[in-house]
N, C-alpha and C positions, 0 to 999 in steps of 0.2 A: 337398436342403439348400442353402441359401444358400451362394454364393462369393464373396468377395472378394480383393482383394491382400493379400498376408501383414499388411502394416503395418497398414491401414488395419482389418482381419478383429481382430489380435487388441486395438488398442487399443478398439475396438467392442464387444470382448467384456467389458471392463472397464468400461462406462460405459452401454450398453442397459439400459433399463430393462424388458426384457422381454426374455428368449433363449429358445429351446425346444431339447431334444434329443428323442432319442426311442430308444426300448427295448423291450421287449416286459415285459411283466409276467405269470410265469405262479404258479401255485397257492403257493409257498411252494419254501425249500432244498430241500428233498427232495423237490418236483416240478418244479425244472428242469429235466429231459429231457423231459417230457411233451410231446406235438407240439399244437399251436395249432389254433384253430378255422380251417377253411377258408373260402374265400370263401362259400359256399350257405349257410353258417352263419351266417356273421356277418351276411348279406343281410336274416335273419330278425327282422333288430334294426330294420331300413329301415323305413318308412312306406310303403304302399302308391304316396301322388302325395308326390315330394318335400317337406318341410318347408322353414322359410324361415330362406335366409340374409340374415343382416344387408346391406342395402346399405350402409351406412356402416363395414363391417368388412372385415379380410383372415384368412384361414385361419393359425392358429398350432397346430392339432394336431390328431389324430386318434384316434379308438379307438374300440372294438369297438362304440357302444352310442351312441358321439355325437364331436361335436367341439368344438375349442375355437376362439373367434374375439376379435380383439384391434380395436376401434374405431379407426378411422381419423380422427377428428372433437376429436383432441391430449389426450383425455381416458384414452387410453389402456386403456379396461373392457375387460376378458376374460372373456367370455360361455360358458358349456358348453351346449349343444344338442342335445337327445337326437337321435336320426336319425328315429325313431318317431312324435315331436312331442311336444307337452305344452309345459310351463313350461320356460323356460332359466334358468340360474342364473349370478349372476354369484360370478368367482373373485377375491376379493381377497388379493392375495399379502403376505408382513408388509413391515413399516415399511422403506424404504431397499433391501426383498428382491424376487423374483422369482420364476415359474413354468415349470417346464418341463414338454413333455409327456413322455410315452411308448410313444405308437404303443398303448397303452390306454384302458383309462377311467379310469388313475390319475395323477395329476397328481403333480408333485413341486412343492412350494413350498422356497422358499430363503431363507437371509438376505441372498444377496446381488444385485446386478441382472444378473446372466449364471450359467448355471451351472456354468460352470467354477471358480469363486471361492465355490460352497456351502461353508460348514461344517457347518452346521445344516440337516436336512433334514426334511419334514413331509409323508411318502403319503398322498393322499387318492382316495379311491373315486369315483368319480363317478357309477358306475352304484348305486352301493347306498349312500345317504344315513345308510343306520342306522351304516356302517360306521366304527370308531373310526380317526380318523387313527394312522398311527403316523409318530413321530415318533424323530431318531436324532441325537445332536451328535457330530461327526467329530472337534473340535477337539481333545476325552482323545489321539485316537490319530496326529494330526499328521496328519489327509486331508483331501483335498477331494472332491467327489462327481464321480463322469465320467456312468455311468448307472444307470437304474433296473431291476432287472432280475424283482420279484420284488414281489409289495404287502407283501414286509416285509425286503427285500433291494435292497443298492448294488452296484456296483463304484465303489470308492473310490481314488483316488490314495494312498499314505501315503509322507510324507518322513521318511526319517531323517536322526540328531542328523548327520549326517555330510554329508546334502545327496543322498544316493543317492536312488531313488523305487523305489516297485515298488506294482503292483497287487494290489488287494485285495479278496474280496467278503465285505461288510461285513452282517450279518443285525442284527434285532431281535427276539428272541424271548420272549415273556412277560415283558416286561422287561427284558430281559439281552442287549449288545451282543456280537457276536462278532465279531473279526477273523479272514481266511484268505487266505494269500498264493496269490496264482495264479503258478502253475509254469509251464516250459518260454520264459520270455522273457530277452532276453538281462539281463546281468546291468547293463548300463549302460542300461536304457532308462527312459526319462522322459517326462513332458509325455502322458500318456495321455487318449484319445477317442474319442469315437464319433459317429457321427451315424446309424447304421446300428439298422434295430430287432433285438431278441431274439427270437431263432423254435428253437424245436426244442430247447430247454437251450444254446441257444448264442448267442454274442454276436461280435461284430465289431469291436474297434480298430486302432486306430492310434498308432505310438508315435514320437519320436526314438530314434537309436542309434549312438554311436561317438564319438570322441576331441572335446573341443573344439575349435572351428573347422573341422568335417570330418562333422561328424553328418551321418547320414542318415536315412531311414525304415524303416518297419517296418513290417508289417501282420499281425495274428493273428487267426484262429478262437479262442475262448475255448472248452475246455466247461466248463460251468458246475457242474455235478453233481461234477467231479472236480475244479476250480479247476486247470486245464492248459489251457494254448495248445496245441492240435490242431492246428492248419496255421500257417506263418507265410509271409510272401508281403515281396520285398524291394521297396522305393519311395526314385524321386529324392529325397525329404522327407519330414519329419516330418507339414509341412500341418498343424502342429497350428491348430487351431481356424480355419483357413482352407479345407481340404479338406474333400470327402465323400467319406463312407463308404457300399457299399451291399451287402449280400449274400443272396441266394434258396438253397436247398437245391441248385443246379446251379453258381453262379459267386460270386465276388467282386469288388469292382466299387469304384475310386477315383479320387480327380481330381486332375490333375496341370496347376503350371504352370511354365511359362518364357516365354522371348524370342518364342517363336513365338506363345503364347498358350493357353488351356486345352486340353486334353488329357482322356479317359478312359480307365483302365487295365483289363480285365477279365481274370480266369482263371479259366478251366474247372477246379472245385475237384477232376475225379475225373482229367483227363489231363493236368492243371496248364498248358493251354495257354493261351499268353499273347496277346490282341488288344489292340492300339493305337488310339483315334479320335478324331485331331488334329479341333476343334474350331476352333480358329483365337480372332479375340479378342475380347472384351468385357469390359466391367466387372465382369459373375457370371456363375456359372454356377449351374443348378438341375441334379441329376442323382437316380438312384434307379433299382432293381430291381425288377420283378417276374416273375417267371418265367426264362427266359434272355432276357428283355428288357433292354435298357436305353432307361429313359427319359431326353429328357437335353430340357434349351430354357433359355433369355436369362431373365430379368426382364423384362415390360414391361408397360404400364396399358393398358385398354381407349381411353384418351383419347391416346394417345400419338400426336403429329406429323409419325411414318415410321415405317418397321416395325423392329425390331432383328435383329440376330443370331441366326438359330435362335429368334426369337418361336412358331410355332409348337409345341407341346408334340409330340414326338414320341417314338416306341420305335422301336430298331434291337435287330435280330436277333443275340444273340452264338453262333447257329451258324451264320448265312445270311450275306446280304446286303440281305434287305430291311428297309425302315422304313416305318411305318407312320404316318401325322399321327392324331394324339388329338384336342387339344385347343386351339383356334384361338390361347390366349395363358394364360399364368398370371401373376403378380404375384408371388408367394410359393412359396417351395420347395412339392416335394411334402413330404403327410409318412406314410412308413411307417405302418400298422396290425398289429397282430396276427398278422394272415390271412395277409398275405403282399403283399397290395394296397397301393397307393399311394392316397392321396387329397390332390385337386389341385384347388386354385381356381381361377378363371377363366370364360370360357366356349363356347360352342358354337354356331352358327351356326341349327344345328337345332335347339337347347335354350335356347337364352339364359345368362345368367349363375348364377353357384353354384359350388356342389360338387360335383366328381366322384367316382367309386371308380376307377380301374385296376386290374384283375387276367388273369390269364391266364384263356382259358378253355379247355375241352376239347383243343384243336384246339393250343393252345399260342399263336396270336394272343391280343391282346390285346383286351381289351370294356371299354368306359366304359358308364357309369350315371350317370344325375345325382341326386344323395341328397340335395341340396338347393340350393334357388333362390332368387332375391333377386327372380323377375319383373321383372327388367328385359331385355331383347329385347339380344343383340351384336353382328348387325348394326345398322348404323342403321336407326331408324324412322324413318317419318311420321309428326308429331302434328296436324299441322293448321297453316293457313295465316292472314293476315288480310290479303288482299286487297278490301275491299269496294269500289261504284263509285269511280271515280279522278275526282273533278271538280273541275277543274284551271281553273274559275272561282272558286274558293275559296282553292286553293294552288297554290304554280307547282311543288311537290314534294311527292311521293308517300313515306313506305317502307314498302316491299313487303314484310312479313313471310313466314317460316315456320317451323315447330316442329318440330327433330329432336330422336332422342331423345340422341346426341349432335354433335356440331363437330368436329372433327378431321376435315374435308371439304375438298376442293376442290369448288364447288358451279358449275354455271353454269345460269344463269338466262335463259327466253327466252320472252318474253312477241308473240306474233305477232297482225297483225290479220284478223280472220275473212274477211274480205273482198277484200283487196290480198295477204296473206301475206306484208306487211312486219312489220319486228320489230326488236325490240329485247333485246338480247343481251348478257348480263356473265358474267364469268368472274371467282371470287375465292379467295381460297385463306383460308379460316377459322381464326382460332390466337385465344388469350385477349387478347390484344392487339390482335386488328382493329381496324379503327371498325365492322366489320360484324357485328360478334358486340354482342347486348344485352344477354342473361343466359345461363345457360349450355345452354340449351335454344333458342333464339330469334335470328336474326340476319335482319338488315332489308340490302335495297337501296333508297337513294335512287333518284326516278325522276324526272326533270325533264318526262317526259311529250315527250322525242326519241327518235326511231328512229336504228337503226345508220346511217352514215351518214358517206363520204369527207370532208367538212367537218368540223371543230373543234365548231360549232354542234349540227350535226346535224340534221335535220327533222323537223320537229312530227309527233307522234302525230296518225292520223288519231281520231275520236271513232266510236264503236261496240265491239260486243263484241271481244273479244281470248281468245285460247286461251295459257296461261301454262303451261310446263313447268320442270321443275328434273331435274338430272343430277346425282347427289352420289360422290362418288368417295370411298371412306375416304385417308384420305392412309397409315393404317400396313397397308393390306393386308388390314384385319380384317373379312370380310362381304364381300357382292359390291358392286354402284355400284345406288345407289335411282335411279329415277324415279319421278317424281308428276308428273301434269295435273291442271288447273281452267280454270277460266274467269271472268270480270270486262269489266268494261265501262270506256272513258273517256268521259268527261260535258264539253260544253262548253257554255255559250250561245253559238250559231248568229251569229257576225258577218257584220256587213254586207259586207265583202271577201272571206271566209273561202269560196270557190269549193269548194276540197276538200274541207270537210267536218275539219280539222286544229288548226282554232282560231287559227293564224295566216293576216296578211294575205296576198294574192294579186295579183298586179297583171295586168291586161288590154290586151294589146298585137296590132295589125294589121301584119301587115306592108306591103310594097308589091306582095304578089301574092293580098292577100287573106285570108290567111290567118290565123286569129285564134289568139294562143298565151297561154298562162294562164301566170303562173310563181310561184312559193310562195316565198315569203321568211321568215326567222329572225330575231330579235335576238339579238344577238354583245354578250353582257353584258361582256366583256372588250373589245373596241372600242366599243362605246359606236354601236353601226350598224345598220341593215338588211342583214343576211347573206341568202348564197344556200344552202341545203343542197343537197346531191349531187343527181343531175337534176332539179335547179327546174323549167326547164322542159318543158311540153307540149302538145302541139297541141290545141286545141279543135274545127279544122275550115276548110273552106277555105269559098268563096264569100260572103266579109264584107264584101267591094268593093262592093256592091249598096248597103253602107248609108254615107248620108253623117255619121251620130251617133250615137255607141254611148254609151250611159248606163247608170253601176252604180244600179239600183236600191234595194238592199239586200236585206229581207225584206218580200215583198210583202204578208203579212198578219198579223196575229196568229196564225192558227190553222197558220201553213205557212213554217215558222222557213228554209227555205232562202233565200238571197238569188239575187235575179235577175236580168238586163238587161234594158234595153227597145234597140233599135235602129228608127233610121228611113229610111227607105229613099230614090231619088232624086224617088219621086212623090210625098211625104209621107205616108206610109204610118206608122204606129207600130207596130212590132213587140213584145211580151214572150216572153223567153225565160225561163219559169220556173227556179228554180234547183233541183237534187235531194238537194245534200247526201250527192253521193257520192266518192270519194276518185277515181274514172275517169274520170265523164262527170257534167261541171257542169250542164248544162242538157239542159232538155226537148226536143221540139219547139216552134217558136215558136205564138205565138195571136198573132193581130191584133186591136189596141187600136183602130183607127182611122185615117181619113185628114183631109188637112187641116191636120199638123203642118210641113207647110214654110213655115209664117209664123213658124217660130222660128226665130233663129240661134242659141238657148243654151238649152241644158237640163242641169237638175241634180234627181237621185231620193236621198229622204233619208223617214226619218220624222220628219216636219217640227211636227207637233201632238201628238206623245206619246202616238199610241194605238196604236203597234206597229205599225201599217198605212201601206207605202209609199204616201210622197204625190212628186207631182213640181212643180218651179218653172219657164217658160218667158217665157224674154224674147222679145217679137219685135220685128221689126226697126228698129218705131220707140220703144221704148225700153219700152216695158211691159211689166210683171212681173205674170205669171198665176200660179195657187196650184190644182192639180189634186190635193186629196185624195182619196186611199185609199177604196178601200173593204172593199178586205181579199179580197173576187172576183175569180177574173182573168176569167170572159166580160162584165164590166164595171165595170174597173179601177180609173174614177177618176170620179169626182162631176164635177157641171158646174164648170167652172174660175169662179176669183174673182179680179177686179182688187186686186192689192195693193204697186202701185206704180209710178209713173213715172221718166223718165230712165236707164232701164239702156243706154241706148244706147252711155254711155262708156265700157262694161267692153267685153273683148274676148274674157274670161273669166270663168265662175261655176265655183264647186265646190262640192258641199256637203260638211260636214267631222263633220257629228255633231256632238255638245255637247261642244265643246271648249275653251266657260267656264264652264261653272255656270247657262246661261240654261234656263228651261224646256223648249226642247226644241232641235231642230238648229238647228245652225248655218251660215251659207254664209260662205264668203269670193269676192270679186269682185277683177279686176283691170283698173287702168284704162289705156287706151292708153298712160301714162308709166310703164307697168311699178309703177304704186305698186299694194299689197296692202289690201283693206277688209275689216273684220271684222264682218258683220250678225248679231246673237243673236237666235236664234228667242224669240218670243215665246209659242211653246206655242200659237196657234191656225193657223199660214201664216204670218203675219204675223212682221215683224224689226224691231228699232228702229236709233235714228239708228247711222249706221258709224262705225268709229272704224277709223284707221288703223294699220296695223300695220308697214309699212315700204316702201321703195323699191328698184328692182334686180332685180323680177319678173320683168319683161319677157324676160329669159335663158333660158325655158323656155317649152317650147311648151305641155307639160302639165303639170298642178298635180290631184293626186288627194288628196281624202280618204282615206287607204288604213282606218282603224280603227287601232283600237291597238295598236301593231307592238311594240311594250315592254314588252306587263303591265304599264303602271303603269297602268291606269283611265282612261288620256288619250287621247283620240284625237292621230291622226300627220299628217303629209303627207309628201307623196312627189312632186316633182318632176323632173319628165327635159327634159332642153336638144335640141335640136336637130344638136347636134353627138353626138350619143353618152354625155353627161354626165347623172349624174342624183344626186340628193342627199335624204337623209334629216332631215324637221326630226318631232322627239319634241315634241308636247302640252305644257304645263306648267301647264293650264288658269289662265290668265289672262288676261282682259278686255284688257289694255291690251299684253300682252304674250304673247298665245295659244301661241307656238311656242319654241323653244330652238332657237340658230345648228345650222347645217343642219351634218352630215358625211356623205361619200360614201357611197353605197354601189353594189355591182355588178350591183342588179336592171337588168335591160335591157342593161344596156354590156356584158357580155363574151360577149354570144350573136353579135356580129361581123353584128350585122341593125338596120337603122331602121328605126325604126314612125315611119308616118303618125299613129298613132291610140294613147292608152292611155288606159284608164280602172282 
């Protein structure tokens, strides 16, 4: 039975629009002593495979044949459901009034909403439909109802003119009400209750007793046959309608609080020996009997945010010292049966959610059963995920679904790549209020498509499949911690910098002992920069001394999306180093293009005519600009070259930069020995029209790279590095007249403590 604090308990009791008690109901007056069906009996009422309980209900009662369930959805319906199966029936209780059970299949209806305030009372059968309610008004004899003990019998409170109380069991016979005082209780006692069921012709309250301001408690065996209190048992309190009450044919059983916190009291009814078991605190307590059990546990919801107090449903030994775990959690008091069992809502790890029986068996340990189920699973499930390809040409953020069957998780999420066994990793702690929670089954992570990573930025996911797992931890203890794997893929188109394979630029640096080092660069959306993630760089390889031009190509074909280099060596020799499009090793071995290229002092590789096939541009030395289209082959690279322009002698630099205005296809920028910057727009076949200028103050860098688009925004970048160790970031903003946005630092190249001769 439910506990609360005194205050809080009985003003509760006054205003609930639904209470239950519970009683045992046997054959009529004259078979009160008759002994109760036992558990193998009452099993025979069961359903072979459990029947269903409400998901959207909690347990409000019990009896021999079915139970009663009370909506949780503010609508407040009370459903009876056979245990058997079949049709459930709902209980409407009268106008302003309420229901209580009986640890039967007889329902008491009331006029009032708790039943401690019945006057008017109304037995209904539940197992037997033909059968005529009977109905009984207290208010001739000045009672209120406590329990139901009989399908045509109460135990009633009665006041007299005087204010005394005494207990009474109250019949309906053919008609005709009968009053009968129950003997042997003190002569001042009042405030009488139960929560305990009727077993054996006998019943279990609880009363106040003694002076005002000084009362204490009471406790008595009723029998019923004789209307005498048989045992009476002394307590710190009355506990009226805040306490439980619970009694087996072995012990007696009640709940006790103070300063310290709840308490249970039990005594052995044949050597009256008395045990203690401090409890400690919480808001309620559930407790109950079966056998020399006591069952006792917290209140808490399957969705609950940390575990409570004795959450577990347990039974402890009142002649041992062991206890036993039942039932992983319940919500709602147990409620006494007939038989002697308990039945308790909640669920089971092995079973899922529903109803349980408790009863002793053979052996005197305790056996649960589950009599019926809601099919919903109490650990957490797996419901499925919605991770499909990630292709982060589309959006620069992913969220990464999946479907439990509930949240109340600390979940972490680690999504690895097949190849490198870099990853990316979140840890989050799930509640209704996340931003990570979507509905109540579904909670998404943002992915920006960065790996974990020492930097703020982080560094770009590589592109390829990815192995994705999740860890879920219940945060209340209930069920053990899920894992689930899958697998998913990130998708990018292949840029012309993108050396790794990651979707961000890369930049290509020589040292001065030859050595050629790649290093991976971020945009730092909050600086507004080319960041470095955690080891940008990496060595590509030593013996690069050999070449006096190293050239980013891009993608040398349509059909072979990785980008390449070309380098030329001191004989003029043209080297391609195919690109691989792997996160380890950027390129192939080289293939030789040809000799004969030391009649150029500038070269710039772009897809320069729009047909996806690296072409390259070569000035030589007395000022003419060649046009070496693609051919999309590497054992024969590039078509015969075509004169497409004179005078390039002034530049002392070309770049090519991609379509970084709108023109049909790439574009180059040239720098003239006065540091001033030129802007040629490809014309879509090799050819560029007139330059237009873009500004003065170049000349401060030795290199000037097209890197690609360092930003996500669609624009191609540049990427200049100074001779002194400086290097600086200008962002696209594709326009003609104004190609670039004023440049801000960043620390590719500067904080590796190395110059490069060389970078592309």
């Amino acid at each position: 039975m439910q506990q609360r604090s005194s205050g809080r308990r009985l003003a509760a009791a006054a205003t609930v629009a639904l209470a239950v008690t519970a009683g045992t109901l046997t054959g009529g007056p004259a078979a009160l002593a008759e002994p109760v069906a036992g558990p193998a009996a009452a099993a025979s009422a069961v359903a072979a495979d459990p029947v269903r309980f409400p998901s959207n209900a909690e347990l409000a009662g019990a009896g021999a044949t079915g139970f009663l369930t009370r909506s949780t959805d503010g609508s407040q319906e009370l459903r009876w459901t056979p245990y058997a199966g079949g049709a459930s029936t709902v209980v409407t209780p009268p106008a302003g009034g309420g229901v209580a059970a009986t640890g039967t299949d007889v329902l008491v209806l009331g006029d009032a909403p708790a039943p401690a305030f019945f006057r008017s009372v109304t037995l209904r059968n539940m197992a037997d439909p033909s059968a005529p309610d009977v109905s009984m008004d207290l208010g001739p004899i000045s009672a209120t109802y406590v329990a139901a003990v009989s399908p045509t019998s109460v135990l009633a409170q009665v006041t007299a003119q005087d204010g005394t109380k005494e207990l009474h069991l109250v019949s309906k016979e053919a008609g005709r009400l009968t009053s009968r005082k129950v003997d042997g209780l003190p002569a001042d006692a009042g405030d009488f209750f139960t929560s305990a069921p009727v077993r054996d012709g006998e019943a279990f309250v609880g009363y106040g007793t003694g002076p005002a301001g000084a009362r204490t408690g009471g406790r008595a065996v009723i029998d019923l046959a004789a209307a005498k209190a048989a045992d009476s048992y002394a307590s710190a309190e009355s506990g009226y309608l805040v306490h439980t009450l619970a009694f087996s044919a072995t012990h007696v059983a009640w709940s006790e609080h103070d300063s310290a916190g709840w308490a249970v009291v039990s005594v052995d009814r044949e050597t009256r020996t008395e045990r203690r078991f401090p409890l400690g605190k919480a808001e309620e307590l559930y407790i109950g009997l079966t056998g020399s059990r006591l069952v006792y546990a917290t209140p808490s919801a399957l969705t609950d945010s940390a575990p409570s107090p004795h959450q577990t449903v347990r039974a402890v030994s009142l002649t041992g010292d062991d206890t036993v775990d039942l039932i992983a959690y319940t919500p709602t008091p147990p409620r006494p049966a007939a038989d002697g069992s308990l039945l308790v809502g909640g669920g089971r790890v092995e079973d899922g959610e529903g109803l349980f029986r408790v009863f002793a068996g053979q052996d005197g340990q305790p056996v649960v059963t589950q009599v019926a189920t809601s099919y919903r699973p109490t650990a957490i499930a797996y419901l499925g995920s919605a991770l499909p390809s990630l292709n982060f040409d589309r959006s620069q953020e992913h969220l990464l679904k999946w479907r439990l069957s509930r949240l109340n998780a600390d979940v972490t999420v680690t999504l690895t790549h097949r190849v490198t066994r870099q990853s990316f990793t979140r840890e989050v702690r799930l509640s209704p209020d996340s931003p990570y929670v979507l509905d109540a089954h579904t909670f998404g992570i943002p992915w920006q498509g960065v790996l974990d990573d020492t930097t703020p930025t982080g560094r770009s996911a590589y592109n390829g499949p990815y192995d994705w797992s999740i860890r879920v931890v219940p945060q209340n203890g209930i069920g053990p911690e899920l894992r689930k794997t899958g697998g998913t893929d990130v998708y990018r188109q292949t840029k012309p910098h993108d050396f790794n394979y990651n979707g961000s630029p890369d930049i290509l640096a020589r040292d001065a002992t030859g050595r050629l080092w790649r290093t991976d660069t971020v945009f730092d959306t909050a600086g507004n920069r080319l960041a470095l993630p955690g080891q940008a760089r990496s060595e590509v390889g030593p013996g690069w001394g050999v070449y006096n031009t190293i050239e980013n190509l891009g993608t040398a074909s349509s059909w072979d999306e990785a980008p390449g280099i070309v380098a030329r060596d001191t004989s003029g020799v043209l080297w391609l180093y195919p690109g691989l499009n792997s996160p380890t090793v950027p390129f192939s071995r080289r293939q030789q293009v040809g000799g004969g290229w030391q009649v150029y002092d500038k070269l710039a590789g772009s897809d320069l005519n729009g047909d996806h096939n690296a072409d390259l541009v070569a000035a030589d030395r007395s000022g003419t600009l060649w046009f070496y289209e693609g051919t999309g082959f590497y054992k024969s690279l590039f078509k015969t070259r075509k004169k497409i322009g004179g005078g390039w002698q002034i530049y002392n630099h070309i770049t090519a930069v991609g379509n970084v205005a709108g023109a049909p296809a790439g574009d180059l920028v040239a720098r003239d020995k006065d540091g001033v910057l030129w802007l040629y727009l490809g014309r879509g076949d090799g050819t560029f029209t007139a330059r237009t200028r873009i500004g003065g103050g170049w000349n401060a860098y030795s290199e000037l790279v097209g890197i690609g688009d360092g930003n996500r925004d669609g624009k191609p970048d540049l990427y200049a590095y100074g001779p002194n160790g400086t290097a600086y970031y200008y962002a696209g903003t594709g326009s003609r007249s104004a190609p670039f946005a004023g440049r801000t630092p960043t620390k590719a190249l500067v904080n590796d403590g190395v110059r490069y001769d060389h970078v592309l």
